[in-house]
Short mmCIF file of the C-alpha atoms (twelve columns), coordinates in Angstrom:
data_MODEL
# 
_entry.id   MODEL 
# 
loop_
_atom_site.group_PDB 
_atom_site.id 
_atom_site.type_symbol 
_atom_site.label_atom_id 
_atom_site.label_alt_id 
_atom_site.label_comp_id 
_atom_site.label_asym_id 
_atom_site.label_seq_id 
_atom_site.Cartn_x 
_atom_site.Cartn_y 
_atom_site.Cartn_z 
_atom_site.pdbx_PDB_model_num 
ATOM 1   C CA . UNK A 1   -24.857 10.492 -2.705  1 
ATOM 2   C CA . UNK A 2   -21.951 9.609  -0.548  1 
ATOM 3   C CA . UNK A 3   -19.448 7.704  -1.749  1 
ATOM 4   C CA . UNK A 4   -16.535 5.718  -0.354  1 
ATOM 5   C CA . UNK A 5   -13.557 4.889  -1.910  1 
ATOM 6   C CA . UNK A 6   -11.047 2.586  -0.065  1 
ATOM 7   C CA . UNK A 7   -7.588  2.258  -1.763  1 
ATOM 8   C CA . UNK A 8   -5.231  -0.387 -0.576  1 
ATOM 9   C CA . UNK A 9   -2.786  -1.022 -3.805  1 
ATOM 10  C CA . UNK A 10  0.495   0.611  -4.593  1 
ATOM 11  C CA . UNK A 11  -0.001  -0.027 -8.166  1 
ATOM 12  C CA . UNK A 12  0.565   3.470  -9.474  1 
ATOM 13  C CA . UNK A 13  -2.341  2.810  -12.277 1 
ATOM 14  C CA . UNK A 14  -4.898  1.898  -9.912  1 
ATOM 15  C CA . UNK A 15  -3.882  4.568  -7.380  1 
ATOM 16  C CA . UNK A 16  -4.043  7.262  -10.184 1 
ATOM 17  C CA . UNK A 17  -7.458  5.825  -11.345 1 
ATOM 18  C CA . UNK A 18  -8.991  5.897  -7.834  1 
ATOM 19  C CA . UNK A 19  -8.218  9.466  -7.266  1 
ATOM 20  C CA . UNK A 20  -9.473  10.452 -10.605 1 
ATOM 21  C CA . UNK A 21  -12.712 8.656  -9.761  1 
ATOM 22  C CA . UNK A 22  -12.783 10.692 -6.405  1 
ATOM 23  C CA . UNK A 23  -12.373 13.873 -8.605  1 
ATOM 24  C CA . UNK A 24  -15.159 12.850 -11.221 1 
ATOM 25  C CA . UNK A 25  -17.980 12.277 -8.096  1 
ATOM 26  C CA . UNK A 26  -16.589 15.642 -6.777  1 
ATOM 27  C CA . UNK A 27  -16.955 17.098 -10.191 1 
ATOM 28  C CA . UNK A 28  -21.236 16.328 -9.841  1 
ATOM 29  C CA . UNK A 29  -21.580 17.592 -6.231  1 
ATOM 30  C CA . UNK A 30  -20.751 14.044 -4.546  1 
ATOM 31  C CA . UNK A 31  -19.336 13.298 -0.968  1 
ATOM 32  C CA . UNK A 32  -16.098 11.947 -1.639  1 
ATOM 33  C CA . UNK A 33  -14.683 10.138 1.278   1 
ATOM 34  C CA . UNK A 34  -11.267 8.282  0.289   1 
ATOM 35  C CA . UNK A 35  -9.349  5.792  3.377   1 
ATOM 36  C CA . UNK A 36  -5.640  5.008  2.667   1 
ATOM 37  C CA . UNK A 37  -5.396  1.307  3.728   1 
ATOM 38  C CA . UNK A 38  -2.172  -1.073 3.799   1 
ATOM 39  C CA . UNK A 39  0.098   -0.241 0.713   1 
ATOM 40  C CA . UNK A 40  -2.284  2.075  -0.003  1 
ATOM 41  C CA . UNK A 41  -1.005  4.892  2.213   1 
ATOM 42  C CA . UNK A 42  2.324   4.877  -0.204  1 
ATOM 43  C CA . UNK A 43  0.193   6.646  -2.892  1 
ATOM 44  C CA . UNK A 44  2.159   9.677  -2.936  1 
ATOM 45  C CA . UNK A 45  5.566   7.321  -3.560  1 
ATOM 46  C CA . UNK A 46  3.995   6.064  -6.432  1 
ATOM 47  C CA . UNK A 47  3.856   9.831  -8.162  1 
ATOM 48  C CA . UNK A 48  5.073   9.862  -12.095 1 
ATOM 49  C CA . UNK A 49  4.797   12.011 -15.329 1 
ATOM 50  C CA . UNK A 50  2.746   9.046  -16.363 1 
ATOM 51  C CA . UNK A 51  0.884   8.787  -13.434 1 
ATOM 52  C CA . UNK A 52  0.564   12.295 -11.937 1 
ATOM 53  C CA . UNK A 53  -1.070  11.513 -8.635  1 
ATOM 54  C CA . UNK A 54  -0.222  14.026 -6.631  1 
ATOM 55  C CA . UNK A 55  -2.209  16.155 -9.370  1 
ATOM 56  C CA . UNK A 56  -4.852  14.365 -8.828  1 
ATOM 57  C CA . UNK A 57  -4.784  14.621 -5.105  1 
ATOM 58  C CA . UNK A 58  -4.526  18.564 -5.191  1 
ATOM 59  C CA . UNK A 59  -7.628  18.570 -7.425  1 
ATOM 60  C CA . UNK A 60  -9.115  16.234 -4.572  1 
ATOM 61  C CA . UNK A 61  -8.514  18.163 -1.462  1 
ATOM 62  C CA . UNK A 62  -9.035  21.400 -3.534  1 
ATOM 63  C CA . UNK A 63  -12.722 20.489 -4.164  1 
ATOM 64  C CA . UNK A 64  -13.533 19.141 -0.882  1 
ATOM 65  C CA . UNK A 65  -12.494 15.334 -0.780  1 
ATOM 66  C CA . UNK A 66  -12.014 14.054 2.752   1 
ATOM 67  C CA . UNK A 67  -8.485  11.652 2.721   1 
ATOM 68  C CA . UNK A 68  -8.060  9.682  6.136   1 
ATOM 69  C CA . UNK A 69  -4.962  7.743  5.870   1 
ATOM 70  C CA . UNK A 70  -4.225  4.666  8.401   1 
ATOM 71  C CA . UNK A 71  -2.157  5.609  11.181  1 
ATOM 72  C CA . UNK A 72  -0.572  1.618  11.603  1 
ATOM 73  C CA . UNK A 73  0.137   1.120  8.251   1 
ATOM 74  C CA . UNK A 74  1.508   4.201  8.066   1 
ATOM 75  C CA . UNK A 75  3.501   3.049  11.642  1 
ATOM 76  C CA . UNK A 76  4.241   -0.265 10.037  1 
ATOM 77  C CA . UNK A 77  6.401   1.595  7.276   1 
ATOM 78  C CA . UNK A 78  7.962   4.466  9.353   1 
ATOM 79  C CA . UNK A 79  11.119  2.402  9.031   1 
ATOM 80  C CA . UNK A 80  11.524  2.714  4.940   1 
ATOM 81  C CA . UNK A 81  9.254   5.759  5.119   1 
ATOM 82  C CA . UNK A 82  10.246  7.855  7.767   1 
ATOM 83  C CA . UNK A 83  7.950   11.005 6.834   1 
ATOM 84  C CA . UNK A 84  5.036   9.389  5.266   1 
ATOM 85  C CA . UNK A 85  2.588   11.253 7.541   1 
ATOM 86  C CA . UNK A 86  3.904   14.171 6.686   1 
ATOM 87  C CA . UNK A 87  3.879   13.743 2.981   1 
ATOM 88  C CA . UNK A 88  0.395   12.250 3.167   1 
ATOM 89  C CA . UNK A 89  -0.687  15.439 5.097   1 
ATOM 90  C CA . UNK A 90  -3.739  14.291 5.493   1 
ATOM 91  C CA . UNK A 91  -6.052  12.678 8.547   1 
ATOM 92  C CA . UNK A 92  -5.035  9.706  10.160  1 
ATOM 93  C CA . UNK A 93  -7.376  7.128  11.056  1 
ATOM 94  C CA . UNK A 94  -8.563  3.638  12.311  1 
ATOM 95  C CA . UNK A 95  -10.662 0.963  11.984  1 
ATOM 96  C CA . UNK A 96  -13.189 2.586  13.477  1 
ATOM 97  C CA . UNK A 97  -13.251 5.769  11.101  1 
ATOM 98  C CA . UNK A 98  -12.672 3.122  8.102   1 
ATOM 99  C CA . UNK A 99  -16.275 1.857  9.704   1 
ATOM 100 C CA . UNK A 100 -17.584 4.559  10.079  1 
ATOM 101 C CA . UNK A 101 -16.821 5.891  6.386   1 
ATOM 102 C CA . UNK A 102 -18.263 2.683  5.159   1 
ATOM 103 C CA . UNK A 103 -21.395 2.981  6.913   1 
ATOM 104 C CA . UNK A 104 -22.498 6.710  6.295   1 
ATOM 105 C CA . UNK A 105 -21.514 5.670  2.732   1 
ATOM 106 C CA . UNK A 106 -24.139 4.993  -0.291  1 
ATOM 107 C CA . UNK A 107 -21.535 3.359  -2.088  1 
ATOM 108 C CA . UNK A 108 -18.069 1.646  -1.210  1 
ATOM 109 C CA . UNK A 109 -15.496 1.046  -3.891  1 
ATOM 110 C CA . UNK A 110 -12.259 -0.633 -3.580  1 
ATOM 111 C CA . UNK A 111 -9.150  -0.184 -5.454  1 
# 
């Protein structure tokens, strides 16, 4: 099964859940595909004791989860967050590989 997971909130909760969902499909041989989208691409801002996500991200690229982050948003930000591409690390992406995740994808989830 492929799945998709598209995360667009910079609620550190639902950021933190999302990723730990990635790592739980991972954990039973799953394609994990994960798209940073609008506030979503300030996951790594969000990072807490109580909400370790950047623990949860290592585990995610560690066992093979794709991240593609969104290149505008990430543009639209560059002001406030000058290096967010670099902290992200990650792929950066369009609409077009947003489609294209979502349609090789068994199942789409939004957080």
């Amino acid at each position: 099964m492929n799945l998709a997971i598209i995360i667009y909130s910079n609620d550190p909760e639902v950021v933190w859940n999302a990723f730990r969902l990635g790592n739980t499909a991972l954990g039973y041989d799953k394609t994990v595909s994960i798209f940073l989208l609008g506030k979503g691409v300030e996951c790594l801002s969000l990072d807490s004791i109580k909400y370790n996500i950047r623990e949860q991200l290592d585990y995610y690229e560690e066992y093979g989860g794709k991240l593609v982050g969104c290149d505008l948003c990430c543009e639209l930000r560059e002001d406030e967050m000058p290096f967010l591409r670099e902290d992200l690390n990650c792929e950066m992406g369009s609409m077009q590989n947003l489609y294209d995740i979502t349609m090789e994808a068994d199942k789409v989830i939004t957080f």
